[in-house]
C-alpha positions in Angstrom: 3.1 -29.9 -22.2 3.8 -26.3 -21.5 1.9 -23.7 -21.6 2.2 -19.6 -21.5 -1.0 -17.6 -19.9 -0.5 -13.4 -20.3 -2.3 -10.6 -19.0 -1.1 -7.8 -20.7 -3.5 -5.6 -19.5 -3.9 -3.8 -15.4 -0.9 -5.6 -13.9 0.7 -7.1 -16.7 1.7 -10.9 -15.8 3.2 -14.0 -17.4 2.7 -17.9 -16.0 3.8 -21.0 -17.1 2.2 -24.2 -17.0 4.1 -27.7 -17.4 1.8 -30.5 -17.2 -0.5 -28.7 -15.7 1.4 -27.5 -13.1 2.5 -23.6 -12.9 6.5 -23.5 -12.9 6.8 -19.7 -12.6 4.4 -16.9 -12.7 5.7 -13.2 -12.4 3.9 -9.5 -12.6 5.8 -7.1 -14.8 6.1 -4.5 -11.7 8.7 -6.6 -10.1 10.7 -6.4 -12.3 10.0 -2.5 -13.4 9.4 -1.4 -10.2 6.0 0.3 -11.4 3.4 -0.7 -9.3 0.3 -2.4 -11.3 2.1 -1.9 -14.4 -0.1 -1.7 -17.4 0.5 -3.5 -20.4 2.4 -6.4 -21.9 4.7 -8.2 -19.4 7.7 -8.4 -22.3 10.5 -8.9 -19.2 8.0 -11.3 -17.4 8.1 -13.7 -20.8 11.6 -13.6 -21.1 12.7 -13.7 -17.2 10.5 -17.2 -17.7 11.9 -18.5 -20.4 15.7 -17.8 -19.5 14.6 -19.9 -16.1 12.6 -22.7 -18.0 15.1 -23.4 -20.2 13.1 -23.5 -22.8 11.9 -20.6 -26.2 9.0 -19.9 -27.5 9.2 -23.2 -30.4 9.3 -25.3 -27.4 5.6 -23.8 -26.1 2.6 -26.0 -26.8 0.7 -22.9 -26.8 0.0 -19.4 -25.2 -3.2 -17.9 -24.1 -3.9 -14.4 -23.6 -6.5 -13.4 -20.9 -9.0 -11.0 -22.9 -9.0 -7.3 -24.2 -8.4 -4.6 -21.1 -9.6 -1.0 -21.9 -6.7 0.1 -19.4 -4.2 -1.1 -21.9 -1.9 1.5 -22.6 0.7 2.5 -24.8 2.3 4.3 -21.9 2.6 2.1 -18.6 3.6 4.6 -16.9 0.3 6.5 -16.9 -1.2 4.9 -14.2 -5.1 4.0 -13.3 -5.9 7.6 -11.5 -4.6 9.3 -15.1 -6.8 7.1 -16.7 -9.6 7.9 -14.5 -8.9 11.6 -14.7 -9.2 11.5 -18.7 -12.4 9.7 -18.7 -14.5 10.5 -15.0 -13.2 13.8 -15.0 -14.4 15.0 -18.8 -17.9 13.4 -19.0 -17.9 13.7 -23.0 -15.0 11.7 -22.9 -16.2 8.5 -21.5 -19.6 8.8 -22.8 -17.6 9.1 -26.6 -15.7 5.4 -25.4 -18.9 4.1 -23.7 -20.7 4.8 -27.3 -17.9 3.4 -29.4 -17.5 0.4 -27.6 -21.0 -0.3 -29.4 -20.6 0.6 -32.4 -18.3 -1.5 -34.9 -15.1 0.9 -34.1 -14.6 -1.6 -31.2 -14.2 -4.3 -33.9 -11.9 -2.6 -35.5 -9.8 -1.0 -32.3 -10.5 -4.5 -30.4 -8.8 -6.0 -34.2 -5.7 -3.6 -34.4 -5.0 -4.5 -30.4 -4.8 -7.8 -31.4 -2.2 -7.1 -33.8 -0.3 -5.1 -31.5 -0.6 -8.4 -29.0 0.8 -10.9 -31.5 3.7 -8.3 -32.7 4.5 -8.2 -28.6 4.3 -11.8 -28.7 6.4 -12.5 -32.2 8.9 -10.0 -30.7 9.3 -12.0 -27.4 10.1 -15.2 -29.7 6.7 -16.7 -29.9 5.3 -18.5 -32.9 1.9 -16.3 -34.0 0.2 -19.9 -34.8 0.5 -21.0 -31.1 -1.2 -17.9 -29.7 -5.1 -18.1 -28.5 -7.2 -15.3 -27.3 -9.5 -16.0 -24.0 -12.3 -14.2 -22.6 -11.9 -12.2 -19.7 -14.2 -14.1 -17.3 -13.7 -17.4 -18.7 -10.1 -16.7 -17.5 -11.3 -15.8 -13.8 -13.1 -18.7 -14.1 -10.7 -21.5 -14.8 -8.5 -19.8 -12.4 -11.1 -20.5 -9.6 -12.4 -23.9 -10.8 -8.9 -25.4 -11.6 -7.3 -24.2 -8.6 -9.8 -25.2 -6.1 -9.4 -28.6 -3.7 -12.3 -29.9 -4.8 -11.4 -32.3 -7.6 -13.9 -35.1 -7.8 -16.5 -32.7 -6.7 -19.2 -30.6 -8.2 -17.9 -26.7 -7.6 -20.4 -23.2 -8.4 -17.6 -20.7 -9.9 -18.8 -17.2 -9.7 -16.5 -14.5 -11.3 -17.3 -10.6 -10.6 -15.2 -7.8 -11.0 -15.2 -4.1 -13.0 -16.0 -5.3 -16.2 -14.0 -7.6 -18.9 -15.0 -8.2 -22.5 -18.9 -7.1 -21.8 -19.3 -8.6 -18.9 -18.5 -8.0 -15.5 -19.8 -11.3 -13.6 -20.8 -14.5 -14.3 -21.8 -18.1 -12.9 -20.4 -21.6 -13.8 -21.2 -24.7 -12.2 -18.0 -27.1 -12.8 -17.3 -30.8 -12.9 -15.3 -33.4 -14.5 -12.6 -30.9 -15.5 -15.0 -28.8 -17.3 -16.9 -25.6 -16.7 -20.5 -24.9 -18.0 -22.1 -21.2 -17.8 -25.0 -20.6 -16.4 -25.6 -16.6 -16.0 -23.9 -13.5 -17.3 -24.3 -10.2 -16.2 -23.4 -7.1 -18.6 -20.9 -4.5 -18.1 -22.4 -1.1 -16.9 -24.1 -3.0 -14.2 -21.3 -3.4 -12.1 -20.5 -3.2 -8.3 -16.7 -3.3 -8.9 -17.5 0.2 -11.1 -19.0 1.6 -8.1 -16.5 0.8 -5.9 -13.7 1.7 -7.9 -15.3 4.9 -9.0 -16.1 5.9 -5.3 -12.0 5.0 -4.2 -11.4 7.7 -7.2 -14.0 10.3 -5.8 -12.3 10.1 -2.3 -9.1 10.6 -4.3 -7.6 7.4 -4.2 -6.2 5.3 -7.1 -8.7 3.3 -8.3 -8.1 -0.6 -9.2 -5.3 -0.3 -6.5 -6.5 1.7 -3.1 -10.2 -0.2 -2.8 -8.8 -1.4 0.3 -8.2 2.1 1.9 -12.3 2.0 1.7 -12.7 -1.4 2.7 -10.5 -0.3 5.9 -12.4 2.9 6.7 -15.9 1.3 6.4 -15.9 0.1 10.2 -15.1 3.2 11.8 -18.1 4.9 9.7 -20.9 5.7 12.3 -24.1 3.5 12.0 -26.3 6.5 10.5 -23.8 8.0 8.7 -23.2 4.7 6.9 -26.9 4.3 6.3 -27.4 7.9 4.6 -24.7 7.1 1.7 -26.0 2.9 1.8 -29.2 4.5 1.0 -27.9 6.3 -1.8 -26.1 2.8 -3.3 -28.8 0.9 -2.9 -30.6 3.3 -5.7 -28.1 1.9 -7.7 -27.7 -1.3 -8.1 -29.6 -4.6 -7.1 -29.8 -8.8 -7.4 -33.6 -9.3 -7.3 -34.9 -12.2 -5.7 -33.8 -15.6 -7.3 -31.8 -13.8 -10.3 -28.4 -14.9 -11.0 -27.5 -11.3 -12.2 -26.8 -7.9 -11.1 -29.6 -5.2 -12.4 -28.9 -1.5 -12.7 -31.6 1.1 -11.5 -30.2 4.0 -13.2 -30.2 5.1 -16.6 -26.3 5.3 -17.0 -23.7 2.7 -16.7 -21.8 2.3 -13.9 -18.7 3.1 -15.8 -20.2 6.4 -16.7 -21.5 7.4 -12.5 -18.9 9.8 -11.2 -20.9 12.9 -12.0 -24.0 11.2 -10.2 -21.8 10.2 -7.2 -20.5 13.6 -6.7 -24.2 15.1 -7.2 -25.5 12.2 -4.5 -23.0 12.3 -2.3 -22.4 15.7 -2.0 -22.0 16.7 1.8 -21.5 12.8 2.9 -18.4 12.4 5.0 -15.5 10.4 4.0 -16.4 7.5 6.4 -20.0 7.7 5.8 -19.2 6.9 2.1 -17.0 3.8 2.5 -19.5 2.3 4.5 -22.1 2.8 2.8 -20.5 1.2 -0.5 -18.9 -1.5 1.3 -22.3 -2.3 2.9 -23.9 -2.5 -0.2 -21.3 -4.7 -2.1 -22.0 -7.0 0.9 -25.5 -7.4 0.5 -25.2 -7.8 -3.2 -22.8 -10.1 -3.5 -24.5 -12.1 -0.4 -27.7 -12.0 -2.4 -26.6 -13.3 -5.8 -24.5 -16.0 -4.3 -27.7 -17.2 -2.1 -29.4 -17.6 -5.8 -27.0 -18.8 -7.3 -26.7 -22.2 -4.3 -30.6 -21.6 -4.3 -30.7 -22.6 -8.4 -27.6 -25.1 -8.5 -27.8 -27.0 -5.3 -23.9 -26.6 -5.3 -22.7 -25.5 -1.9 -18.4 -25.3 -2.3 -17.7 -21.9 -4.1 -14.9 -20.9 -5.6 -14.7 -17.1 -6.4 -12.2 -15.3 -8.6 -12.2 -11.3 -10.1 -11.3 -7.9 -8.2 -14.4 -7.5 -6.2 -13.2 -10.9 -4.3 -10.0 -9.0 -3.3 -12.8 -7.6 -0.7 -11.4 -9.4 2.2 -14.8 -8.3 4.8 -17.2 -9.3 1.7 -15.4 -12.4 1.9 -16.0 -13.6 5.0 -19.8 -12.2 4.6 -19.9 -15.4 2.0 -18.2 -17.7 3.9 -20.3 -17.0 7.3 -23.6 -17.9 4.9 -25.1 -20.9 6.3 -25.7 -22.1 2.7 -21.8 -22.3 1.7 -20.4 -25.6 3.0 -16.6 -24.2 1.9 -15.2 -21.6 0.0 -12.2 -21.1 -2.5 -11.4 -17.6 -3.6 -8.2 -17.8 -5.8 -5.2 -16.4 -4.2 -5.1 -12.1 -5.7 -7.7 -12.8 -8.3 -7.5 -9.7 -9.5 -6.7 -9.5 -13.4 -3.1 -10.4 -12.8 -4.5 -13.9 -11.7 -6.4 -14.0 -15.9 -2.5 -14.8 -16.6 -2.8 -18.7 -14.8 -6.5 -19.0 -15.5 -5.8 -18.7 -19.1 -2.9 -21.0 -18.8 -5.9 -23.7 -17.0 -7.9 -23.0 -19.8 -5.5 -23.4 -22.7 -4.1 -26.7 -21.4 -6.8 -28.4 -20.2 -8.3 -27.8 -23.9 -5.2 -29.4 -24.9 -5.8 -32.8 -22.9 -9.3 -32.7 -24.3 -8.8 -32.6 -28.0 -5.9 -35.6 -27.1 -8.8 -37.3 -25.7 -7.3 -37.4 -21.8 -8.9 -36.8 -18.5 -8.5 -33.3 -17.1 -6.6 -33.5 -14.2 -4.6 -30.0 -12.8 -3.7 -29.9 -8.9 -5.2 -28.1 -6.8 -3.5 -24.8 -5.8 -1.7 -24.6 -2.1 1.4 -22.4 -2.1 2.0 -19.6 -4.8 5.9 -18.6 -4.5 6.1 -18.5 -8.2 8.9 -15.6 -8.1 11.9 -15.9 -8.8 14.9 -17.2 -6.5 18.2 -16.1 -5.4 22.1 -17.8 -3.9 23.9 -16.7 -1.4 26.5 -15.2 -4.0 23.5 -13.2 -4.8 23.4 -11.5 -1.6 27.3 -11.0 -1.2 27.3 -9.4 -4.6 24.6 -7.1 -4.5 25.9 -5.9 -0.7 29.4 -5.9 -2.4 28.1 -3.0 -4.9 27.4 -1.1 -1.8 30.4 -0.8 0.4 30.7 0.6 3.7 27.1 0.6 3.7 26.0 -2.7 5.3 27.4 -5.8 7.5 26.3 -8.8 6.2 26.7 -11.4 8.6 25.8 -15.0 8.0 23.6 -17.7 10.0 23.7 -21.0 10.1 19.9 -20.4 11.5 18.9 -17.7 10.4 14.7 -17.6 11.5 16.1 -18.6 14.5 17.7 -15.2 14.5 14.2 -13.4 13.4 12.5 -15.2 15.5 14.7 -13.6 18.5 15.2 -10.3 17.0 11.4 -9.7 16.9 11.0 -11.2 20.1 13.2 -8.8 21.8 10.6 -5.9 20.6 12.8 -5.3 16.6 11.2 -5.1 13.2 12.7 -7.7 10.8 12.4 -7.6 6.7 12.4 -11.1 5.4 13.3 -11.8 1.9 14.3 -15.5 1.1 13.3 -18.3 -1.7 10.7 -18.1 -4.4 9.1 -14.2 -4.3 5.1 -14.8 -4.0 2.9 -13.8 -6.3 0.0 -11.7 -6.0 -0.6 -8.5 -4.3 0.0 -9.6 -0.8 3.0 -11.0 1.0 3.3 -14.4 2.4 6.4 -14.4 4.1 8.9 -14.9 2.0 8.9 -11.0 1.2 7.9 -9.5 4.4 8.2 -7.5 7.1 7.9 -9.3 10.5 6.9 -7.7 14.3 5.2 -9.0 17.4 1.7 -8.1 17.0 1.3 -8.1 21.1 3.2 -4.8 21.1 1.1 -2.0 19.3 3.7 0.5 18.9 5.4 -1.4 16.3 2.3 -0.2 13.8 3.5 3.5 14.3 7.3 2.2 14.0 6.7 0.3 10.4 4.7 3.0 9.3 7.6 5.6 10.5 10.1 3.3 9.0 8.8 2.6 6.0 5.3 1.9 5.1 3.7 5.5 5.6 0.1 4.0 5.4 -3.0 5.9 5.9 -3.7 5.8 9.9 -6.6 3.8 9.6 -5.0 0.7 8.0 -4.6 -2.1 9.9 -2.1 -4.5 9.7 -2.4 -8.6 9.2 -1.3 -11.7 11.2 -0.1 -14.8 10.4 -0.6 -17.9 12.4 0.1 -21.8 11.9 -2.8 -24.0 10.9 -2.9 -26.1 14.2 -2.9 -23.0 16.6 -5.5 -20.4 14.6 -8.0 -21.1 17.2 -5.7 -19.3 19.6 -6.3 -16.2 17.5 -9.8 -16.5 14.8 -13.3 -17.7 14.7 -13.2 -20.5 12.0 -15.3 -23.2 12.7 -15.8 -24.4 9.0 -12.0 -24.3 9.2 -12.1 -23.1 5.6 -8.6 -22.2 3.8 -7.0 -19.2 4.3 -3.3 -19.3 3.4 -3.1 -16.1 1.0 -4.9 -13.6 2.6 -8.3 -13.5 1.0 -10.4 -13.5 4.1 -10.8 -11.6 7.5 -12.2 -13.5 10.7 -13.4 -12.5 13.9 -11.1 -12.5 16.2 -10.9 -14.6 19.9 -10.9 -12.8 23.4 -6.5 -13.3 23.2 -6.8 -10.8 20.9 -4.6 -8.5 23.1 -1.6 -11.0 22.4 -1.6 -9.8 18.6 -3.9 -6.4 19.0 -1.4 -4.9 16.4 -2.9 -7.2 13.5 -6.4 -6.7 14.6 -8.5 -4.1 13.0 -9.4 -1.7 15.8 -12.8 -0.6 14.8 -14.3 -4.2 14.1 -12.2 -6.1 15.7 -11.2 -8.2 12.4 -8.5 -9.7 11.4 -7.3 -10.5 7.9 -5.2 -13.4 9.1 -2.8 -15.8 6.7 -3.3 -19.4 8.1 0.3 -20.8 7.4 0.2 -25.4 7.1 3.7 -26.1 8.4 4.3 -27.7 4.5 3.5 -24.4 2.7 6.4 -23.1 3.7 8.9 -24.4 6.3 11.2 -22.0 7.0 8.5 -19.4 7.6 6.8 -21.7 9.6 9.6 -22.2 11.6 10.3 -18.8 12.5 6.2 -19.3 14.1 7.7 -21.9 16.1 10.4 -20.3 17.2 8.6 -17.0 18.6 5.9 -19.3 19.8 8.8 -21.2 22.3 10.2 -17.5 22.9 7.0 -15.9 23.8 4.6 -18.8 24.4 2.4 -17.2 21.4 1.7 -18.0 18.5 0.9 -15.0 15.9 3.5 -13.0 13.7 2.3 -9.2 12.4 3.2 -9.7 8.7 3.1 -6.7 6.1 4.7 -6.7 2.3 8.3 -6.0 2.4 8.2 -2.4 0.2 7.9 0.9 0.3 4.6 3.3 -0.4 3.6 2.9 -3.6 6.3 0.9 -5.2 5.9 -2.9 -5.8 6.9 -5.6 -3.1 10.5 -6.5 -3.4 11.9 -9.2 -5.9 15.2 -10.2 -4.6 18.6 -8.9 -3.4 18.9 -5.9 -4.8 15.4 -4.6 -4.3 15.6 -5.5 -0.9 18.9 -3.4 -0.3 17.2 -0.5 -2.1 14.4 0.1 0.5 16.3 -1.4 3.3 19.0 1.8 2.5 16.0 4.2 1.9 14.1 3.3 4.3 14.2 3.1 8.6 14.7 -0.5 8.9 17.3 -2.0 11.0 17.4 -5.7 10.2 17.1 -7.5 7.0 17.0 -11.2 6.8 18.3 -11.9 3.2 18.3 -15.5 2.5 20.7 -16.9 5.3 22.4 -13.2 5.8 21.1 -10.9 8.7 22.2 -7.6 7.0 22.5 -4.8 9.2 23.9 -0.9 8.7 27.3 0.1 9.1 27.5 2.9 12.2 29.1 5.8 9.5 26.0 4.5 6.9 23.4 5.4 9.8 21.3 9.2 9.0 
């Protein structure tokens, strides 16, 4: 049975699912080079259907993941010009906020639909096999159906900015099923706040949260408290509720003028800690109710706010939460496989079978390359680059890096999700703290106060992190506290709190990364990699060869590992 999920909405992305399985799941900014495109993901659809083999007659059905309010006739408007036209003219927003209850959001929320199955007709798909989702029900069945707990009963909670009137809710899930238990409406939303603060500081919203997240531990204790005491006028989870309650008049959505009336004469730091103290608490509070009402004690999380890596671990360090499962970038681009869940495991039901999808481990998704590849795409470049190939090739990175170098790595299936897992990254020795300045020089260009991430294998992360529940963590969605060897990968650690946001690599996730660990483990005698996404600032992580030639030439990099190629510059190509 196959099955196509879309989100054609903040980071447009197609996924397909055979049997219950996903075969491929791209974002349309790979392959536009837009960062968090908006809108439908028309190349996505087809790029998966050229590699399946397979048109739209031969899909059982397609699911699209809700209606998005950031859908946009023009993708390449992005989130902060959508922001500005709204936050920035108060009448504005307050006109959409109005009309969205009012029955002109029947009637805009019908015409979209139109547009959708014209999108969908034009990319080869039969109208009659297309189903429309709710937003959180999509989060949902991403979480529930991609968590290891299969014969298990599992409390889903979904939160985010807000998606078809709702912006969080809680399932409790069994037996292939989910049931809802609690809803909470959109205008009471922490992911509003927190994406309207990142736009205040004049970040771009949806995208940047992180720069926040990142600047919270440097924000002095009383500092912090003035703006926390600010947020907590704003928001709360009273005791035992299983929703979020607003204690201002206007909805979140509509808080920018009251932010910048509040906040007025707050520093920069004291402001992102404040709001990332506060989307702590709350989300700490609601998730103690929600064990306190169910019983249930594995959790498995999906939605935007999760992508808060220091909130994360906040709800894994509860003494209440026995394990935790937050779906790997479960932001809306992750609505795309949830919908997929949802849609096929209908499917088994009405044929009167038993549920049964496996649980997610790896997600390289992406697309593939040969060695031809490679050849061809240096070939369009001559006198640029050697290309010189290796019968071992991490063996190579494992050497280059230990001998101080900074080594791009971009080989197999391209991940999916916004962060990389190896197989488009950029690899250093973390024990060296220079190399943050010399990625950032060469290509990244992040703000100063960014830290950067390790990697480690499974059975040697207690050389490196605190995790004694020895929860999952081989995507990136959580930070740990870090051991006393922290010195031996100080260049992944967050240097205010001492963090670290660490992927936990099994040696079967992926071997030839793993091996690489190995490698610079025998080399060094230790055991952590600095891993960042292979891309430039503000541009999409690489897809394949000739992305990774593009900001390998524009860019200060000196060694790209490209599939089993170590490319390297020509002397005359060198600035």
């Amino acid at each position: 049975m196959r099955v196509l999920g879309i989100n054609d909405g903040i980071n447009g992305t197609a996924c397909l699912l055979e049997d219950g399985v996903i075969r491929y799941c791209l974002q349309e900014e790979r392959l536009t080079n837009i960062k968090n495109y908006i809108g439908f993901p028309g190349r996505s659809v087809a790029e998966i259907l050229r590699l399946s083999g397979c048109t739209g007659a031969d899909l059982d059905a397609v699911a699209v993941a809700s209606f998005s309010v950031f859908t946009t006739p023009n993708p390449a408007l992005g989130l902060k010009e959508v922001y500005h036209r709204t936050d920035s003219t108060p009448w504005k927003a307050r006109i959409l906020d109005f009309g969205m209850k009012t029955p002109l959001y029947s009637l805009y929320s019908g015409q979209k639909r139109k547009h959708r199955l014209a999108n969908l007709v034009e990319a080869g798909i039969p109208a009659e096999k297309v189903v429309f989702l709710d937003h959180h029900l999509c989060h949902a069945a991403s979480a529930y159906y991609g968590a290891p707990w299969k014969d298990e009963e599992v409390l889903v909670l979904t939160c985010d900015g807000s998606g078809d009137g709702l912006c969080a809710t809680i399932y409790t899930g069994r037996d292939g099923g989910i049931t809802k238990l609690a809803e909470t409406a959109a205008g009471s939303s922490i992911g509003d706040i927190y994406a309207r603060v990142t736009f205040m500081l004049g970040f771009v919203p949806h995208e940047h949260e992180w720069k926040i997240m990142g600047m919270a531990p440097y924000a002095p204790p009383r500092g912090a408290e003035q703006s926390y005491g600010v947020f907590r006028r704003y928001l709360s989870v009273p005791g035992g509720s299983l929703t979020f309650r607003r204690e201002i008049s206007e909805p979140t959505n509509l808080i920018y003028r009251r932010l910048r009336r509040d906040l007025e004469f707050h520093r920069f730091d004291w402001v992102c800690g404040g709001v990332q103290r506060i989307t702590e608490e709350l989300l700490e509070g609601w998730v103690r109710n929600a064990i306190g009402k169910t019983g249930i004690r594995k959790i498995a999380l999906a939605g935007g706010v999760f992508m808060n890596v220091k909130a994360n671990k906040r709800i894994m360090e509860m003494p209440e939460v026995e394990d935790l499962f937050i779906f790997p970038s479960c932001g809306d681009e992750s609505t795309a496989i949830g919908a997929a869940y949802w849609a096929y495991a209908e499917k088994v039901r009405e044929a009167g079978g038993e549920v049964r999808i496996p649980a997610l481990d790896t997600i390289y998704f992406g697309t593939s390359f040969t060695g031809k590849d490679v050849l061809e795409a240096v070939a369009r470049r001559p006198g640029k680059f050697r290309c010189t190939p290796h019968a071992d090739i991490g063996k190579e990175v494992a050497a280059l890096v230990e001998a101080g170098e900074v080594v791009a790595r971009c080989r197999d299936r391209m991940e999916f999700g916004a962060r990389a897992l190896g197989n488009r990254s950029i690899l250093a020795d973390p024990a060296k703290p220079g190399c943050v300045r010399t990625i950032n020089m060469m290509v990244k260009k992040r703000d100063f106060w960014m830290p950067f991430a390790p990697v480690v294998s499974w059975d040697r992360q207690d050389t490196c992190i605190v995790n004694p529940k020895r929860v999952r963590s081989p995507h990136m969605m959580l930070s740990f506290d870090t051991t006393g060897r922290r010195e031996e990968f100080i260049a992944a650690v967050h240097p205010a709190d001492l963090t670290a946001r660490a992927q936990i690599l099994g040696e079967g996730q992926n071997p030839a990364y793993h091996r690489i660990l190995g490698e610079f483990e025998r080399l060094t005698g230790r055991s952590v990699l600095l891993n960042t996404s292979f891309n430039l600032h503000g541009y999409p992580i690489v897809a394949g060869p000739e992305e990774a030639l593009w900001v390998f030439e524009n860019s200060g990099l000196g060694y790209l590992a490209l599939g089993d190629y170590l490319v390297t510059r020509e002397k005359a190509a060198v600035p």
